[in-house]
N, C-alpha and C positions, 0 to 999 in steps of 0.2 A: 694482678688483673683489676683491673676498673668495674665498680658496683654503678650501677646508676639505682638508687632510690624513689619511691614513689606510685604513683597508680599508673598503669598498664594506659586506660583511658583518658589521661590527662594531658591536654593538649600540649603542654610544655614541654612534657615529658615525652611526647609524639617527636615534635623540633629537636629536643635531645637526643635523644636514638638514632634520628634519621640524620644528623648531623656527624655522629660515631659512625653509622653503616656506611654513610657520606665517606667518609674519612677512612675506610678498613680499618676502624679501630673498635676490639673485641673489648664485651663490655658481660659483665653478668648483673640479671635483672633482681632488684627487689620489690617485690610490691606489696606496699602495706597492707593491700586489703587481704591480698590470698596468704603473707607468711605475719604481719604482723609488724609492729615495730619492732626494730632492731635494736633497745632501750642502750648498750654499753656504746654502740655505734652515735645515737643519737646525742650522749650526754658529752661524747667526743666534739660533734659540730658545734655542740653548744661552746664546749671548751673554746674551741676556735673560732667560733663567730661572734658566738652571745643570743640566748634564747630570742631576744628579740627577731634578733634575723630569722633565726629558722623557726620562730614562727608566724605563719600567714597573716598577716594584718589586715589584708583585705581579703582575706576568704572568709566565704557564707557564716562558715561555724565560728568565724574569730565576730564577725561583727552583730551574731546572736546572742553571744553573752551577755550577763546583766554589766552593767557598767563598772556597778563597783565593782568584778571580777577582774576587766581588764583594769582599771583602775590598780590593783590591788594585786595585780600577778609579782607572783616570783618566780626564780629561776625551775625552783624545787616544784610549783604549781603545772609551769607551764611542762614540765616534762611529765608529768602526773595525765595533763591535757592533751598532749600529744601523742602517748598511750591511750587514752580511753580513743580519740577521736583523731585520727591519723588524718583526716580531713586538712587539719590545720596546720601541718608542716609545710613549706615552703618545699616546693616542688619543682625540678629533680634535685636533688641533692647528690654529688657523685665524689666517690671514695675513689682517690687516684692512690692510693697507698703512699703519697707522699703530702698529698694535701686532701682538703676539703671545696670541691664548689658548690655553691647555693645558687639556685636558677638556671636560668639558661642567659649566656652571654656569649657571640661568637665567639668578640674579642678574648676574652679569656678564656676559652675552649683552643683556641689558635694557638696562646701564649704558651699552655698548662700542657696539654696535651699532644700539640704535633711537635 
């Protein structure tokens, strides 16, 4: 079964859902605000992507930090950050049990998933 990641109100994550309902394809929700981070999950996408990817670069809370922080991130920090402040992960993230995708991308929703 497919995880889609993320917050419930996030418009990204709106286009993702509605792309899967689109599609008859059953999907089970996570959302960081109400269950939390998924940390064994999360340190997986990092595996496979690279902390940088998954996480936000240009969301509010990534471009609030002091410099030297982003300056100065590591792998070990940034998933420290993305526990306290689930804000800053890169949204939807979705668990196909065979791969990892970050964002939303049709093309790759097409490719991956139908």
């Amino acid at each position: 079964m497919i995880t889609v990641y993320g917050m419930k109100n996030c418009t990204t994550v709106r286009k993702a859902t509605k792309w899967l309902d689109d599609h008859n394809i059953d999907y089970n929700s996570h959302d960081y605000k109400k269950s939390g981070v998924d940390i064994p999950f999360l340190k997986k996408a990092m595996d496979d992507h690279g902390w940088d990817v998954i996480i936000n670069k240009n969301s509010t809370t990534w471009r609030t930090l002091p410099d030297h922080e982003k300056d100065e991130m590591t792998r070990e920090q940034a998933e420290l950050l993305a526990d306290a402040k689930p804000s800053v992960i890169k949204r939807p993230i979705i668990d196909t049990d065979k791969s990892i995708i970050v964002g939303f991308n049709e093309d790759v929703y097409k490719d991956t998933l139908l």
